[in-house]
C-alpha positions in Angstrom: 169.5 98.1 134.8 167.2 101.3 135.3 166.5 103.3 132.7 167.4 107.0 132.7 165.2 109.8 133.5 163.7 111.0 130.7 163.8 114.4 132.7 167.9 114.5 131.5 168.3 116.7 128.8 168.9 115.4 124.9 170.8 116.7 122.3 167.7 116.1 119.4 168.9 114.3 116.8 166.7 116.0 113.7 169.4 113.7 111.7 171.0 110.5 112.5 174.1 112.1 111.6 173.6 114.7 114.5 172.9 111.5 117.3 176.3 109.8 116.1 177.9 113.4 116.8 176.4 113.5 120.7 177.8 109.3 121.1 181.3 110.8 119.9 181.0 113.8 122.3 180.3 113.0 124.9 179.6 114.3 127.8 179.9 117.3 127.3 178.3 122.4 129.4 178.2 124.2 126.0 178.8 127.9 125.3 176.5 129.8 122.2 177.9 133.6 121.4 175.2 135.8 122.1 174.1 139.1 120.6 174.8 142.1 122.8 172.2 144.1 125.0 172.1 147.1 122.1 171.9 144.8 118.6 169.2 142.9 118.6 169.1 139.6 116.7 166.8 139.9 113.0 164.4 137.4 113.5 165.4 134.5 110.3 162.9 133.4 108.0 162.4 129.6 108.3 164.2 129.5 104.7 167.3 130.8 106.1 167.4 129.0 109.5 167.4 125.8 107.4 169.9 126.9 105.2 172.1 127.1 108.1 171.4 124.7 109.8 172.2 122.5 106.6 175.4 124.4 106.4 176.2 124.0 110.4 175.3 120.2 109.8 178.3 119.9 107.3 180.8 122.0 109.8 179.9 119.6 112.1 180.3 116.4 110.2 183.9 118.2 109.8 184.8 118.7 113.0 183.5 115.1 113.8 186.1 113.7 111.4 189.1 116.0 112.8 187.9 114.8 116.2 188.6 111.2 114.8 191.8 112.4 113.6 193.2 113.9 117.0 191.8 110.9 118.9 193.7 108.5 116.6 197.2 111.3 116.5 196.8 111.3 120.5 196.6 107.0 120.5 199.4 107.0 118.5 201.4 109.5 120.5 201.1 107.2 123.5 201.8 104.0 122.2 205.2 105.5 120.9 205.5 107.0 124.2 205.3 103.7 125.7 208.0 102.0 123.6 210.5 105.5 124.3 209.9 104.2 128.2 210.2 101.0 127.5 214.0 102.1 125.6 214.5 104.3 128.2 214.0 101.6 130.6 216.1 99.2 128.5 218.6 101.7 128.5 219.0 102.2 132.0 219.6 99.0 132.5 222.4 98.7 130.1 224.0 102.1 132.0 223.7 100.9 135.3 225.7 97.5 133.7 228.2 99.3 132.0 229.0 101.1 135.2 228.9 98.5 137.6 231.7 96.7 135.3 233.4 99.9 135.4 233.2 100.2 139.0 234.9 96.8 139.2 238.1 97.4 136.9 238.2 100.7 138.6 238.7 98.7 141.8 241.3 96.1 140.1 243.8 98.2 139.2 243.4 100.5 142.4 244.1 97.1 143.8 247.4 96.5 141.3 248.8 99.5 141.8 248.8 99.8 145.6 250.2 96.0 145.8 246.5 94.5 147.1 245.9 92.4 143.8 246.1 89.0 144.8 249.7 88.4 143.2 248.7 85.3 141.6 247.3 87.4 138.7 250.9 88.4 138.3 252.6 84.9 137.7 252.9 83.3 134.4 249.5 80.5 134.1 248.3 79.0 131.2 250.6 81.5 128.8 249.3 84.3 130.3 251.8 86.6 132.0 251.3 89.2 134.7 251.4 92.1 131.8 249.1 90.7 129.8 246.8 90.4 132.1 247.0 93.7 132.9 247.0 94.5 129.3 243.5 92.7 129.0 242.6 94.6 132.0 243.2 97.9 130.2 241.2 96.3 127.1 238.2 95.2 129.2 238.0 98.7 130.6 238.4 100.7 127.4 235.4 98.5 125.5 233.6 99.1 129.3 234.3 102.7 129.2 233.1 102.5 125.5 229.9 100.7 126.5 229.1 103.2 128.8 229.2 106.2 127.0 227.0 104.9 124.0 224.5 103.7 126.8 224.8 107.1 128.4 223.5 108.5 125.1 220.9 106.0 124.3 219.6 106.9 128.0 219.9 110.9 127.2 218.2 110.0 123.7 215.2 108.0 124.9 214.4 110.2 127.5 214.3 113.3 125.4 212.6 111.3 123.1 210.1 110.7 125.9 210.0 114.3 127.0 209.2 115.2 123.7 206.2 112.9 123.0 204.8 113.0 126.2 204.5 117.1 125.3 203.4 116.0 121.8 200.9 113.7 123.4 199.4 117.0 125.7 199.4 119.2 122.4 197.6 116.7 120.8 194.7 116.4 123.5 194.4 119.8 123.8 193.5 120.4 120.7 191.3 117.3 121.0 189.5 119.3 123.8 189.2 122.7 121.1 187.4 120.9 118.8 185.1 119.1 121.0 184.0 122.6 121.6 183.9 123.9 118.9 181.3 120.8 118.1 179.5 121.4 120.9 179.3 125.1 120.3 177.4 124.6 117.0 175.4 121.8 118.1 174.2 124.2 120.8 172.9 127.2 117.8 172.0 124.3 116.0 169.2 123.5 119.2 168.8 127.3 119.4 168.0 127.6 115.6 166.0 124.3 115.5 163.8 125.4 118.6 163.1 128.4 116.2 161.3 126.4 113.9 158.8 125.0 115.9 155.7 125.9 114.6 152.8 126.9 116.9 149.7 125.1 117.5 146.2 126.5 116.1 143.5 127.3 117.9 145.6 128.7 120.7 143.7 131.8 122.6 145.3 134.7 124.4 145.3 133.3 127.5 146.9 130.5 126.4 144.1 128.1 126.7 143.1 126.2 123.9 140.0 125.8 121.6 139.1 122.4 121.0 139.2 120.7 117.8 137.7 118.2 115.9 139.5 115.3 113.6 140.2 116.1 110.7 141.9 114.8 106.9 142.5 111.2 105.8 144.4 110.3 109.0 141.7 111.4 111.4 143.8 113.8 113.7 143.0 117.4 114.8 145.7 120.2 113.1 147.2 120.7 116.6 148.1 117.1 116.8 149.4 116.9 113.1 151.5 119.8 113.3 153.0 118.2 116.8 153.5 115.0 114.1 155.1 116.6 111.4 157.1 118.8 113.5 158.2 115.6 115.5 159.0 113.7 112.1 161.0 117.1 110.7 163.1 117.1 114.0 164.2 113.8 114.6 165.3 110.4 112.8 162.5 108.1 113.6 163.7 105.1 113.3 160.2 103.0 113.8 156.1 104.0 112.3 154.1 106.6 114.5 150.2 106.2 115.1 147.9 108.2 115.8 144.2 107.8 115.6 142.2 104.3 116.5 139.0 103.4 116.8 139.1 101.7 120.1 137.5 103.8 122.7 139.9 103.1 125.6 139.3 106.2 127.4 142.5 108.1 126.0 142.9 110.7 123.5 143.3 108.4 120.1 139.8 108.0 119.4 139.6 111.5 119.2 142.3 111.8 117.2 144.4 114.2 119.6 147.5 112.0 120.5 150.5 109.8 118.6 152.5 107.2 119.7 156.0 107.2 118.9 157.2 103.9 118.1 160.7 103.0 119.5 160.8 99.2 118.9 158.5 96.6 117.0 156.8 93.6 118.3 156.8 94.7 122.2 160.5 94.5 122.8 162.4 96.7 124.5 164.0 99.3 122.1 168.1 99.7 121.9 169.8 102.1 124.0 169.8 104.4 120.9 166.4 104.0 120.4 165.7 104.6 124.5 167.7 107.9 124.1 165.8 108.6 121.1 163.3 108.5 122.9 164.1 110.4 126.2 164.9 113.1 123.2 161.7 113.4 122.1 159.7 113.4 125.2 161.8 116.0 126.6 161.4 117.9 123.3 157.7 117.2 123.5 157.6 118.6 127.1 159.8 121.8 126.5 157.9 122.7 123.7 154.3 121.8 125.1 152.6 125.6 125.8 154.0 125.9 122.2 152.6 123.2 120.4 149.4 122.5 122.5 150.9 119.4 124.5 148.8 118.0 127.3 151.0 115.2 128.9 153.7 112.8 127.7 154.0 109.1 128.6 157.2 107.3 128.3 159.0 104.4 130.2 155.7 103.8 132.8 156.1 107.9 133.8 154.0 110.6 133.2 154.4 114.4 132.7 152.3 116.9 132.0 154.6 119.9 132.0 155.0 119.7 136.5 157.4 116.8 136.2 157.8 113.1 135.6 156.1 110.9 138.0 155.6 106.8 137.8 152.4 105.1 136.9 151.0 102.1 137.5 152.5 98.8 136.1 150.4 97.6 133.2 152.2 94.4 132.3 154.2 94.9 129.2 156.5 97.4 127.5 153.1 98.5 125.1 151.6 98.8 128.1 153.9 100.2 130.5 155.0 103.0 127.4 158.7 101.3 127.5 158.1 100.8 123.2 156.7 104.4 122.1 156.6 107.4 123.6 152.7 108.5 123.6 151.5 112.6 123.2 148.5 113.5 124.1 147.1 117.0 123.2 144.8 119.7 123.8 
């Protein structure tokens, strides 16, 4: 099966909580309120914009469980739908019985009165005389006439009963559908907020060029590419270790301590499909955010990007090789 383009845009899941919330919805063009053309927006501290997002993280895990609620409401309301068509069907069929046997002793005594019952019915056989026949007759018809009215009502009843879940069902999805938004909607100034935070890269000169750095610190990396780490580690649920330097001088940017590999799976496998979206996040994250944070080019899933678009590379042999297990940064 091919793998997605890591060019489709991610909702990034700086908690795991936040990826479960983009499983559940789904799909789903997203509004944000904006600040009008004459107030300008104050500029948060970092302090507050984590405040809030903490606080938007809780209204969401709320709307997440009354989305669970609606879905199970709306579930309900159609398997009791189903059984009121199922009645009404049931009843239907009982209406159209009743009336055909009505139909008939209709007919019989049409028949007796203008003389064209077969007169046999009016001789004495077995007991029964002509009258009490017709007195049996009249019986038949009343419990008929009886039948059908109750059946008349059970088919009135079960398809108002329909009606009115059907429109219960509707109600129900609709408001489905207003708190999906309403999710989405703060996911959305949750990104907003969270692309805020990111912090900027050192060394960075007015041109936007970048001065080159050396390693640095017990883990043997350059600021820019620690500050891409961290930032990566603050934003999103890793699920798997990142490296960063190594000594082996194979021509990339680890020896000199200015890229990180992401781990998405251990042991060469092939990471989940959460992991694989996980990853799509980040590289697209990476990429959007690369003039920012000093980014020189992504690898992930045997493609390549360095800020111009994805484009395939060679086949190495393996997922390690091919980038299908980590997603690799390189920086300036």
């Amino acid at each position: 099966m091919a793998a997605p383009s890591p060019t489709s845009p991610a909702f990034p899941a700086f908690r795991r909580r936040m990826a479960t919330t983009v499983c559940l919805l789904s799909a789903l063009g997203f509004t944000v309120a904006v600040p009008g053309a004459g107030a300008a927006e104050p500029k948060p501290t970092e302090k507050q914009l984590l405040k809030e997002l903490d606080q938007l993280g809780g209204k969401v895990d709320k709307l997440i469980e009354a989305y669970a609620a609606k879905r199970e409401s709306v579930r309900k309301a159609e398997k009791a739908e189903g059984v009121a068509k199922e009645n009404l069907r049931k009843a239907q069929k009982t209406y159209d019985e009743a009336r055909h046997e009505i139909d008939s002793i209709v007919q019989l005594r049409y028949q007796s009165s203008s003389g064209g019952l077969p007169a046999v019915l009016f001789f004495d056989k077995g007991g029964m005389s002509a009258a009490a026949m017709m007195e049996h007759l009249v019986s038949q018809q009343a419990a008929y006439l009886e039948g059908f009215a109750a059946s008349r009502d059970r088919r009135k009843q079960a398809s108002d009963r329909a009606a009115e879940l059907t429109e219960q069902r509707r109600k129900e999805a609709e408001e489905v559908e207003r708190q999906r938004k309403e999710a989405e909607k703060l996911i959305r100034d949750i990104k907003r907020k969270l692309d805020q935070l990111v912090p900027l890269g050192s060394g960075r000169r007015a041109d936007g060029s970048w001065v080159p750095q050396l390693p640095t610190g017990a883990d043997n990396i350059t600021a820019r590419t620690r500050n891409m780490r961290e930032a990566i580690k603050r934003r999103f649920d890793l699920t798997h270790t990142v490296g960063c330097y190594r000594s082996e001088n194979d021509g990339g940017e680890h020896p000199l301590g200015r890229a990180c590999d992401f781990m998405m799976s251990t042991g060469g496998a092939m990471p989940t499909p959460a992991n694989l979206a996980l990853g799509d996040e980040i590289a697209a994250w990476a990429i959007k955010h690369r003039r920012k944070l000093g980014v020189k080019y992504v690898i992930w899933r045997q493609r390549i990007n360095n800020g111009t678009g994805w484009r395939f590379m060679a086949d190495r042999g393996g997922n390690t090789a091919n980038h299908y297990d980590h997603v690799h940064i390189s920086m300036h």
